[in-house]
C-alpha positions as CSV (number, residue, x, y, z in Angstrom):
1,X,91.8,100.5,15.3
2,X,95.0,102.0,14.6
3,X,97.9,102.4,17.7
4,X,100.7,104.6,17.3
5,X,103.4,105.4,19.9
6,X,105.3,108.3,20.2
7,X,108.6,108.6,22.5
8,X,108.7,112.3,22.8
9,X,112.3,113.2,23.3
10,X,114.0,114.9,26.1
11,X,110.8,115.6,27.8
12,X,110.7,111.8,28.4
13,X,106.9,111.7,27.8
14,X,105.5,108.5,25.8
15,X,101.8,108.7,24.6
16,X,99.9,106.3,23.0
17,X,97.2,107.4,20.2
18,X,94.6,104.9,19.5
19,X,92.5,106.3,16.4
20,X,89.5,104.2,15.7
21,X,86.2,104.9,12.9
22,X,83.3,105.9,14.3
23,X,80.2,106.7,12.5
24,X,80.0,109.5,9.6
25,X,83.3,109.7,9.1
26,X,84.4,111.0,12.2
27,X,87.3,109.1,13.8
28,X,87.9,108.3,17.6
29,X,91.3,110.2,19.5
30,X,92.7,108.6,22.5
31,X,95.5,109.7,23.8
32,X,97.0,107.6,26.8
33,X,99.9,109.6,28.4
34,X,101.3,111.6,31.8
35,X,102.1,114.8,29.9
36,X,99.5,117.0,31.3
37,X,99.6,119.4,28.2
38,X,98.4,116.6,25.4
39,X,95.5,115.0,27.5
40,X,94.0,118.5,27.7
41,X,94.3,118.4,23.9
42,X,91.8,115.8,24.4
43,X,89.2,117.5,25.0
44,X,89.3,119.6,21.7
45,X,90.4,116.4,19.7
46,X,88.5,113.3,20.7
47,X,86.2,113.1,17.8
48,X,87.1,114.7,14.3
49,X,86.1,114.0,10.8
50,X,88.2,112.0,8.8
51,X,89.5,115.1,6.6
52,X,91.0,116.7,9.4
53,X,94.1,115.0,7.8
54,X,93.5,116.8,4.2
55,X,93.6,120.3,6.6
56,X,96.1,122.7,6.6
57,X,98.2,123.8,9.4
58,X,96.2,127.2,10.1
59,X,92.9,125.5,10.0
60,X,94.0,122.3,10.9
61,X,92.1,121.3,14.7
62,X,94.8,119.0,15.7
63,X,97.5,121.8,15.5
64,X,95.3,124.5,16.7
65,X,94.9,122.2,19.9
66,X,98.6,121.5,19.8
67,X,98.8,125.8,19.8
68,X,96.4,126.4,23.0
69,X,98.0,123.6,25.5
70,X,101.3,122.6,24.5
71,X,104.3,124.9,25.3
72,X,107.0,122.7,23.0
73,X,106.6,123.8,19.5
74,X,108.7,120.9,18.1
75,X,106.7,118.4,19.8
76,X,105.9,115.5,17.6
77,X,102.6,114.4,18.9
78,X,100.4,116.4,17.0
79,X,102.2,114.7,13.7
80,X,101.7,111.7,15.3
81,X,97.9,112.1,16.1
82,X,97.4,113.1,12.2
83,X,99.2,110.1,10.6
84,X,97.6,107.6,13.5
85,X,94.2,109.6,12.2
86,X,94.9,109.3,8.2
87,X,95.9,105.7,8.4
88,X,92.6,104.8,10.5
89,X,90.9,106.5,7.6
90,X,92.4,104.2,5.1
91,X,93.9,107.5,3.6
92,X,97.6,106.4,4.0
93,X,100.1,103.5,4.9
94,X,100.8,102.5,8.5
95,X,104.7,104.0,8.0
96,X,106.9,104.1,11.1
97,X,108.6,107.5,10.8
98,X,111.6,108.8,12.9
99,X,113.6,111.6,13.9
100,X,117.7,110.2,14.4
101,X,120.1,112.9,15.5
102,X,123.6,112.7,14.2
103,X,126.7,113.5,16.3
């Protein structure tokens, strides 16, 4: 099972992925937060094959979810749900990865 938690930004949502192998290749999407807009990704998300990570952004399920419910283009959970997805897969590196504004 692979955990990955994302501190939003200035919306001040947190969510919690949890991405774990099912059967066939498919792989698992929780996501534990109060932002109502991701947990109705959910339902368009919570089992995906394994190559949804090798997608582009057009086709890609994840961001076309991220498209229909979530009104913050820059939000980084959809990033997020691919690299907690990819790593599960054994197709990359658990890698923390940030975003540090300079002032």
């Amino acid at each position: 099972m692979t955990k990955v938690i994302v501190n939003s930004g200035a919306c001040g949502f947190t969510v919690t992925i949890t991405a774990e192998k099912g059967t066939e290749k498919k792989i698992v999407v929780a996501l534990d937060t109060a932002c109502e807009m991701v947990q109705k990704m959910l339902a368009d998300i919570a089992l995906v094959d394994q190559r949804v990570t090798l997608t582009g952004f057009r086709d890609n399920p994840v961001y076309l979810s991220a498209a229909k419910h979530l009104k913050h283009v820059a939000c980084p959970v959809p990033s997020a749900i691919l690299k907690a997805i990819e790593t599960e897969a054994g197709l990359n590196v658990p890698r923390d990865a940030t975003i540090v504004f300079i002032k």
